[in-house]
TIPANU-968103 format. One record per residue: x, z, y of N, C-alpha, C in turn; chain. Coordinates in Angstrom, 1 decimal, padded with zeros to 4 digits. Example, Ala and Ser with C-alpha at 12.3 -4.5 7.8 and 13.67 -1.06 7.14 Angstrom:
<sites>
SITE     npx     npz     npy    capx    capz    capy     cpx     cpz     cpy  mol
SITE   013.2   007.8  -005.7   012.3   007.8  -004.5   013.2   007.8  -003.3    A
SITE   012.8   007.1  -002.2   013.7   007.1  -001.1   012.9   007.9   000.0    A
</sites>
This chain:
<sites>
SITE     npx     npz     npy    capx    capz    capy     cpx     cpz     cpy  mol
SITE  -004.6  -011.1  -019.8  -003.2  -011.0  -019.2  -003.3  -011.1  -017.7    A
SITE  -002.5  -010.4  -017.6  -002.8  -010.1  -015.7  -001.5  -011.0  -015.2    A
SITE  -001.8  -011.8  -013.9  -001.4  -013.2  -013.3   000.8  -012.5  -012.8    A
SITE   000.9  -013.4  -013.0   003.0  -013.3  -012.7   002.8  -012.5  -011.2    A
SITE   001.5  -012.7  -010.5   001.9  -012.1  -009.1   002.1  -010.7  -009.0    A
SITE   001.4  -010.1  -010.0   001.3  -009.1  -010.3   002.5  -007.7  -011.2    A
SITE   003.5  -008.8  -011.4   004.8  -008.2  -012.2   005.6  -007.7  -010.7    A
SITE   006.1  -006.4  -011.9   006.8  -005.1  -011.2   007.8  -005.5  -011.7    A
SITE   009.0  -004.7  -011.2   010.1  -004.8  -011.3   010.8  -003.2  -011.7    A
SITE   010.9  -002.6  -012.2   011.3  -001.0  -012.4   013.2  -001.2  -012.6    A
SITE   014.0   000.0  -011.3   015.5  -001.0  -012.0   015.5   001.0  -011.7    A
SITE   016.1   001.4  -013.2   016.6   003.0  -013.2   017.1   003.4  -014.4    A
SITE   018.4   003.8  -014.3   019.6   004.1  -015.2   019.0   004.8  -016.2    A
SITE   018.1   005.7  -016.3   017.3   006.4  -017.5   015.9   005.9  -017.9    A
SITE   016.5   005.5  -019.2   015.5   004.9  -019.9   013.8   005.7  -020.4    A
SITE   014.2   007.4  -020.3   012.5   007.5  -020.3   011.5   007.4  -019.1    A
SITE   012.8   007.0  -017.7   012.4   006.8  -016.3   011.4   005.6  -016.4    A
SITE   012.5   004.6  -016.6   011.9   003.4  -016.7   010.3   003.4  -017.9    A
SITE   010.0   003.7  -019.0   009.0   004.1  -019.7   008.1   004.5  -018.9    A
SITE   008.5   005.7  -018.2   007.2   006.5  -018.0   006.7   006.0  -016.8    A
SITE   007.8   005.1  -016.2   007.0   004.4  -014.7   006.1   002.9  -015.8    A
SITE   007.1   002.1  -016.7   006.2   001.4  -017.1   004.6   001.9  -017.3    A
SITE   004.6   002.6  -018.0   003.3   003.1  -018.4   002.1   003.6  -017.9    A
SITE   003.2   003.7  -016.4   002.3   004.6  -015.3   001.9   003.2  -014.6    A
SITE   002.3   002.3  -014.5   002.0   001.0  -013.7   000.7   000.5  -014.8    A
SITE   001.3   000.0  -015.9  -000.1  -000.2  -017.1  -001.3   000.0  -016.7    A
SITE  -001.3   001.2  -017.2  -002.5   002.2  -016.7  -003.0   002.0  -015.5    A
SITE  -002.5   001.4  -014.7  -002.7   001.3  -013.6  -003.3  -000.7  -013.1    A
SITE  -003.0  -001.1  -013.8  -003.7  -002.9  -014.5  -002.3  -003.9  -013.8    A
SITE  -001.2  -002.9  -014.0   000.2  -003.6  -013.7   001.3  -003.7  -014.2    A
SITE   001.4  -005.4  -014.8   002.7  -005.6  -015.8   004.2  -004.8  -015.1    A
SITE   005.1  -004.5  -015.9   006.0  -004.3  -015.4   007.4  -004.6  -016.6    A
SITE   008.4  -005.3  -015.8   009.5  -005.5  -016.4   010.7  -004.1  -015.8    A
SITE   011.4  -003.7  -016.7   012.8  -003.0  -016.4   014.1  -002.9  -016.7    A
SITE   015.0  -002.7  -015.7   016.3  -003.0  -016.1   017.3  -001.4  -015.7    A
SITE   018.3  -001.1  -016.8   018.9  -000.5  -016.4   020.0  -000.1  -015.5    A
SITE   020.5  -001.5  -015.0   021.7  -001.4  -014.0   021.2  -002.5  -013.0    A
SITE   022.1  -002.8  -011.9   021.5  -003.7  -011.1   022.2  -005.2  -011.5    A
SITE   023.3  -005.3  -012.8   023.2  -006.7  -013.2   022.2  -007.6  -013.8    A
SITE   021.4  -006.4  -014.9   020.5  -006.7  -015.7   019.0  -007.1  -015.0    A
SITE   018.8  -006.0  -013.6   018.1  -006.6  -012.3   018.1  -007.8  -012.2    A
SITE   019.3  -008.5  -011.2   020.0  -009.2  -010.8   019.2  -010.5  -011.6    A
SITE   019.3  -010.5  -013.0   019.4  -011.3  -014.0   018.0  -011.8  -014.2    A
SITE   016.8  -010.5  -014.3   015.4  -010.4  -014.3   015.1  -010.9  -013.0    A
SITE   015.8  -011.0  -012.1   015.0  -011.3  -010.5   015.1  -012.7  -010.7    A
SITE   016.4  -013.6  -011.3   016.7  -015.0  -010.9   015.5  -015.4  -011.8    A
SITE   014.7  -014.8  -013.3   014.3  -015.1  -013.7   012.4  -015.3  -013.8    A
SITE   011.9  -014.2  -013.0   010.8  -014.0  -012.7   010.2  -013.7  -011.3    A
SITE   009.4  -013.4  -010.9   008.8  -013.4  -009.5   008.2  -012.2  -009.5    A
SITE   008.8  -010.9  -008.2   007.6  -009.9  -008.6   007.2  -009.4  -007.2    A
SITE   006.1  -008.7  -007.4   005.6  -008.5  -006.2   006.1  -007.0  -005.7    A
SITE   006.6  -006.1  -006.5   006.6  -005.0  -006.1   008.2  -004.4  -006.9    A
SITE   009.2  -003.4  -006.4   009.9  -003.5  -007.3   010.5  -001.7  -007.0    A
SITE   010.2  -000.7  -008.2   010.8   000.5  -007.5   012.2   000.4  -008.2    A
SITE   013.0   001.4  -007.4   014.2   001.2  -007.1   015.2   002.5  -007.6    A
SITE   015.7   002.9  -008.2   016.8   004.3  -007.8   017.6   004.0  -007.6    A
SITE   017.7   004.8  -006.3   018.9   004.9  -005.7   020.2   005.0  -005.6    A
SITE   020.5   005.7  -006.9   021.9   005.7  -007.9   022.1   004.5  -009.4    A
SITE   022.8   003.7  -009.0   023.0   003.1  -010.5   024.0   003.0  -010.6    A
SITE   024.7   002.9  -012.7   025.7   003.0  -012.4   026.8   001.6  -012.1    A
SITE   026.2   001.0  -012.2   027.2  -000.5  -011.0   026.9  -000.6  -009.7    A
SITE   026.1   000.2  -009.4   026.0  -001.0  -008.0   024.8   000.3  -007.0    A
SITE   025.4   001.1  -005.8   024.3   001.9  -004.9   023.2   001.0  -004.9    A
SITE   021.9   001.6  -004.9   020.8   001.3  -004.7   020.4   000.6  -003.3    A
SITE   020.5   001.2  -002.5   020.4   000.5  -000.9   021.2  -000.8  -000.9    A
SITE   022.4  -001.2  -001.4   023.3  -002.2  -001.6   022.5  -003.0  -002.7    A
SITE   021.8  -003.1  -003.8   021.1  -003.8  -004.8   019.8  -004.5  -003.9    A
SITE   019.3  -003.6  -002.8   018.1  -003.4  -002.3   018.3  -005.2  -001.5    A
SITE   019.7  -004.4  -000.7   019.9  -005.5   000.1   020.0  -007.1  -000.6    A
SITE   020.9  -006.6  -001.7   021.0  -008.1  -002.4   019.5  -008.8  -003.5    A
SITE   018.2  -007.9  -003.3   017.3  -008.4  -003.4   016.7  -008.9  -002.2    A
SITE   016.7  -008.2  -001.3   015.9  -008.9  -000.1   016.5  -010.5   000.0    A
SITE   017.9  -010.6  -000.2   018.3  -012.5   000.3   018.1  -013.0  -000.7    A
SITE   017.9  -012.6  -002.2   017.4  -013.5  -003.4   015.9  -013.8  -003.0    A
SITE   015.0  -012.8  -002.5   013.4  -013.1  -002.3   013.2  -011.9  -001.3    A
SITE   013.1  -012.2   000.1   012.7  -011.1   001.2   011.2  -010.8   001.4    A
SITE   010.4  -011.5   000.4   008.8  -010.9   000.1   008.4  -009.9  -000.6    A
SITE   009.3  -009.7  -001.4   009.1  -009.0  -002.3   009.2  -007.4  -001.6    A
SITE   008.2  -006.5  -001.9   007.8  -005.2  -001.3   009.0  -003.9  -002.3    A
SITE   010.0  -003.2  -001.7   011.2  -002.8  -002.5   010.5  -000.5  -002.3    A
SITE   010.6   000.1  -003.4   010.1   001.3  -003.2   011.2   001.9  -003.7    A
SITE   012.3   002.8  -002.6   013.2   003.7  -003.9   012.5   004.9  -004.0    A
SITE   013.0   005.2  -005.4   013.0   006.6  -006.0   014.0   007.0  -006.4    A
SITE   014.2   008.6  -005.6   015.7   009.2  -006.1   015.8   010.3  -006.4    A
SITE   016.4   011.0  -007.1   016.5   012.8  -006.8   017.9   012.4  -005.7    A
SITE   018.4   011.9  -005.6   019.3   012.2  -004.8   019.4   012.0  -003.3    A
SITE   018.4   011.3  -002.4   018.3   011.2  -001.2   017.1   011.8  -001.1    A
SITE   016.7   012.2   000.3   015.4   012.4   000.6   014.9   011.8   001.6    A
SITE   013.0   011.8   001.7   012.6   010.8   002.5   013.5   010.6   004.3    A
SITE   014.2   011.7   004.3   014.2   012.5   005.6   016.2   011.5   006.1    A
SITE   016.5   011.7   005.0   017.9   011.0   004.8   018.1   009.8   006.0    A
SITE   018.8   009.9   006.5   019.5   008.8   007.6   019.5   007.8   007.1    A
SITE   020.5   007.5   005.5   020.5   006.0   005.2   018.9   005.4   005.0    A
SITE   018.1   006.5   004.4   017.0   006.3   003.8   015.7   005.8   005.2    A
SITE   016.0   006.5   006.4   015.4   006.4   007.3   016.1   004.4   007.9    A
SITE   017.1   004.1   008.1   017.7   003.5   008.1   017.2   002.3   007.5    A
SITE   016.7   002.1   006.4   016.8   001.4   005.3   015.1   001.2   005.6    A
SITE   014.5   002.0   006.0   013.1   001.7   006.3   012.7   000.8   007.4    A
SITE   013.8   001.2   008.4   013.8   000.9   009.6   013.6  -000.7   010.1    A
SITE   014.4  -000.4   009.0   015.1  -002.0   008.7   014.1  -003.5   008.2    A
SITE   013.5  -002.3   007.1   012.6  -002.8   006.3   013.3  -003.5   005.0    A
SITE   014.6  -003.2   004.7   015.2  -003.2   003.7   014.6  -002.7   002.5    A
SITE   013.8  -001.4   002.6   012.7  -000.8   001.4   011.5  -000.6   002.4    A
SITE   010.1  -000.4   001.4   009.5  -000.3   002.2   008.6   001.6   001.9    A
SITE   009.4   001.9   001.1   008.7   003.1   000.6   009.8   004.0   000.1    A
SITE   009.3   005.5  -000.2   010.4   006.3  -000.6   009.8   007.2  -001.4    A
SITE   010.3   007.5  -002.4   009.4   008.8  -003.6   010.4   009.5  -003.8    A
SITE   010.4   011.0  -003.4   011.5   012.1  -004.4   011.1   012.2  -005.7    A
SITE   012.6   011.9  -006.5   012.5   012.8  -007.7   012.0   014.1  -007.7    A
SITE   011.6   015.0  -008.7   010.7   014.6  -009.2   009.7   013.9  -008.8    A
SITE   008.5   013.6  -009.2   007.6   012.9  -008.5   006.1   013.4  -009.2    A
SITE   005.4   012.9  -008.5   003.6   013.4  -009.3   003.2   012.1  -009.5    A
SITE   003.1   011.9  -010.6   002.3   010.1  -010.9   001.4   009.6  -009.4    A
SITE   000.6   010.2  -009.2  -000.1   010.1  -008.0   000.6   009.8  -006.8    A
SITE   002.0   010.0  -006.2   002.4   009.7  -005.2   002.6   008.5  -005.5    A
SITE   003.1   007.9  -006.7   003.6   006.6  -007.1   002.4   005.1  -006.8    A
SITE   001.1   006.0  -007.2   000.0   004.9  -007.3  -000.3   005.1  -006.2    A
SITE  -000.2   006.2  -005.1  -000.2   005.7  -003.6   000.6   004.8  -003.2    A
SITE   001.5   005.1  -003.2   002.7   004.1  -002.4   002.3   002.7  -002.9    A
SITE   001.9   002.6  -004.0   001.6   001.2  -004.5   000.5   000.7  -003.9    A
SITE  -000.4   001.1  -004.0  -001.8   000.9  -002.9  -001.4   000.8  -001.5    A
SITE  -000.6   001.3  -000.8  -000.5   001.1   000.3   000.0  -000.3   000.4    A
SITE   001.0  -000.6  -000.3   001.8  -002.0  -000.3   000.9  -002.8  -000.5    A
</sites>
């Protein structure tokens, strides 16, 4: 069993999203927990510790960047990656939000498994 430091966090309204990232993290020698809205997030953060957490950027309670924020003051260690089809890396808020250090990564939908396990290696 691989150590609590090592739990992900996956928060994305579509559930074969969330799968196919779990799986891709697995494979990769990394637990991951997921949630479909940012209450159920919200709920999984008060309850566990994680080191890494990807993010989309649309949910349907709550914008992504706004969830992002209200993770950083529950735990501002924690390393935050969105993925969206709907912004791009190039995006103001998205640039913004880096800037900031609010997230620390960005993946366009679609995605190539391989961008994912970079971004994760770099963190």
């Amino acid at each position: 069993m691989k150590k609590k430091s090592h739990l992900c966090l996956i928060i994305d309204d579509e559930p074969d999203m969330c799968w196919a990232l779990e799986n891709l993290l697995l494979k990769n020698g990394l637990q991951a927990k997921s949630a479909l809205n940012a209450e159920e997030a919200l709920s999984l953060l008060n309850q566990n510790r994680f080191k890494l957490i990807l993010l989309d950027a649309k949910l349907p309670d709550m914008d992504g960047l706004d969830l992002a924020d209200k993770i950083r003051k529950i735990d501002p260690s924690v390393r935050i990656v969105m993925i969206s089809g709907y912004f791009y890396q190039t995006d103001e808020d998205v640039q913004k939000a880096i800037s900031k250090k609010l997230i620390h990564g960005f993946i366009s939908k679609p995605f190539i498994h391989d961008q994912v396990i970079q971004q994760i290696k770099q963190l």
